[in-house]
MARVEX-121116 format. One record per residue: y negated, z negated, x negated of N, C-alpha, C in turn; residue in three letters. Coordinates in steps of 0.05 Angstrom, whole numbers, plus 5000, padded with zeros to 4 digits. Each point is the difference from the previous one (the first is absolute). Layout:
# residues N
YZXYZXYZXALA/...
# end
This chain:
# residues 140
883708926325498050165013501250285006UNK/499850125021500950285011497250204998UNK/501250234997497750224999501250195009UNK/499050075026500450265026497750175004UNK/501750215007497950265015500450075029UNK/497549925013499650025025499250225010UNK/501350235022498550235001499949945025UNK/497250055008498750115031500050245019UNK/501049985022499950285012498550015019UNK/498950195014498650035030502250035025UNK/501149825015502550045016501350254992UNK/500650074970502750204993502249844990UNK/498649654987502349974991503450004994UNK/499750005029504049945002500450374982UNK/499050125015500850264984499450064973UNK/498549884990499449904964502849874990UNK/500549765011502249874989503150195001UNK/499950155025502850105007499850264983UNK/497150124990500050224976501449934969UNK/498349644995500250004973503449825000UNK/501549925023502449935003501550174998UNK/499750284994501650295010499250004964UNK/497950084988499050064983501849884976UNK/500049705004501649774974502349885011UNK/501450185025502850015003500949645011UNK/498249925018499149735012501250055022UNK/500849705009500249915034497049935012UNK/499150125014497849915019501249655004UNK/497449805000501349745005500549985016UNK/501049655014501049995019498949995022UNK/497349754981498149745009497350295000UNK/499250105017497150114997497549805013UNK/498249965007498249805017498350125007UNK/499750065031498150205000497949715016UNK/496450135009498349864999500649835022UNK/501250125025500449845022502949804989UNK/499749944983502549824987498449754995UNK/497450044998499149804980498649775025UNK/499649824989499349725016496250055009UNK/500349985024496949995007500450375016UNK/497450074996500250315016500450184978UNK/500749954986500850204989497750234981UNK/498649895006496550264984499050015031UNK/500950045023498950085020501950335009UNK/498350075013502250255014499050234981UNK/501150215006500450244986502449974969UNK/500749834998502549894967502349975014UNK/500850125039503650064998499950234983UNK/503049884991501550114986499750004976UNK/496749904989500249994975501149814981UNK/499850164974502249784988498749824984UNK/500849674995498949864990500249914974UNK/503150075002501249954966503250115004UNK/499850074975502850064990500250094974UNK/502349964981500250034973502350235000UNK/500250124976502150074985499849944969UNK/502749934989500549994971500250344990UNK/496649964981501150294990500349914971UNK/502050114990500349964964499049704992UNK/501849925013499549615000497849805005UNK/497550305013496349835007501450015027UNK/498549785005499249945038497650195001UNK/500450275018497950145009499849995038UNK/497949865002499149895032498250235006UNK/501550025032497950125012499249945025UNK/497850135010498849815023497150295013UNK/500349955029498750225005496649785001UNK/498150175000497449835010499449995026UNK/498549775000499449915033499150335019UNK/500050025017498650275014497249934993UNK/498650165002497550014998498949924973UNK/501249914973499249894980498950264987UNK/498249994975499650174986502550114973UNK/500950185010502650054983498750304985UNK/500249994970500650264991502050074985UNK/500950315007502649984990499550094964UNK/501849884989499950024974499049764986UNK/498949815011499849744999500549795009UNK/502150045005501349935026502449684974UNK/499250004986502349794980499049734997UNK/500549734996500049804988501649884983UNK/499349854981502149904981500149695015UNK/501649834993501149805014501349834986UNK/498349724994501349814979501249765015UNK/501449904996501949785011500849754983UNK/498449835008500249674973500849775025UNK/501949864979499549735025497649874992UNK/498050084981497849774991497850105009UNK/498849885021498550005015496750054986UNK/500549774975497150044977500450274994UNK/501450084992500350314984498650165019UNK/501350015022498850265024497449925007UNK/498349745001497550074998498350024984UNK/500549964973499650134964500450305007UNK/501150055013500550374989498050105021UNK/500549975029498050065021497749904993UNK/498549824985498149975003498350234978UNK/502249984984497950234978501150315006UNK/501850065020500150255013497150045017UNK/499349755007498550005031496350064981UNK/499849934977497449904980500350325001UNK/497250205011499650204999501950255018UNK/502149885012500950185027500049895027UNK/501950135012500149905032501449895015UNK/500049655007501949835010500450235035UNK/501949955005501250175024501449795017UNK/500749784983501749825012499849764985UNK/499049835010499449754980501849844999UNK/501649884973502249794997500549835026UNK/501849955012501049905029502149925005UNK/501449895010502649985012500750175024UNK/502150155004501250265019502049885006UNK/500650165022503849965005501550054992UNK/499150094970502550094975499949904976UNK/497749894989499449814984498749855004UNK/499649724981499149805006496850064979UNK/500450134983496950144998500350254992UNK/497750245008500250254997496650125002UNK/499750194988498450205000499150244988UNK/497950115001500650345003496450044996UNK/500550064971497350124984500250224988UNK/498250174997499150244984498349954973UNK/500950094974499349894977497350195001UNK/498749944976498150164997500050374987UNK/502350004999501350314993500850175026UNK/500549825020500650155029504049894998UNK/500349884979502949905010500549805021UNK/501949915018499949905028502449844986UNK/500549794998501349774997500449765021UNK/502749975004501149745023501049844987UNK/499549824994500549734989501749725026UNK/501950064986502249775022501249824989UNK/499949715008501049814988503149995020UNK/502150074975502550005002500649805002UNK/502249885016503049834997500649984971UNK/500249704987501450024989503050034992UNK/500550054981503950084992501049925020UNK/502850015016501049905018498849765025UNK/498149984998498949955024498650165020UNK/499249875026499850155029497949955012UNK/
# end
């Protein structure tokens, strides 16, 4: 199981990442994905240029970042998710379901173009959790 921090931006990202890449003495990646990368339209118009994903290794966590759709409700300072990664598929809907018992599904367990199941609930504390069923060990 993996445990990441996802931070959200309002189209500043790239300049978030190239701050905290300056900051912890990082290479900006290689691979960034911005929204018009992604399969289908993309969110719709107003997301050129935005970014859809990209990581850096800080102090050995995967910290992801990712700007929000245009027009979404973004505030800054809450702008984080934590981010669990299992290949066991039972697990991730055991955890989302009792994240989901008294907060707010945002994204209901699914299959994406990046996992084969995923989703994106708000616990009842106001924490925002993505739940992704990983690859297992050496497989693709």
């Amino acid at each position: 199981m993996t445990f990441d921090v996802f931070l959200n931006f309002d189209g500043d990202c790239r300049e978030a990442m190239e701050f905290y890449a300056d900051v912890f003495k990082l290479d900006i990646p290689d691979h960034i994905m911005a929204y018009d990368q992604m399969p289908g339209d993309g969110f719709g118009t107003g997301n050129e240029g935005r970014i859809l994903y990209a990581n850096l290794p800080i102090f050995g966590s995967n910290v992801m970042f990712s700007d929000c759709p245009a027009g979404s409700h973004f505030v800054k300072g809450t702008n984080i998710a934590l981010t669990l990664g299992t290949p066991d598929a039972d697990e991730i809907k055991r955890i989302f379901d009792i994240f989901a018992e008294g907060g707010t599904v945002a994204m209901p367990l699914g299959k994406t173009f990046f996992s084969e199941f995923y989703g994106m609930v708000t616990d009842k504390f106001g924490i925002t959790w993505q739940l992704s069923q990983s690859p297992l060990e050496g497989s693709k």
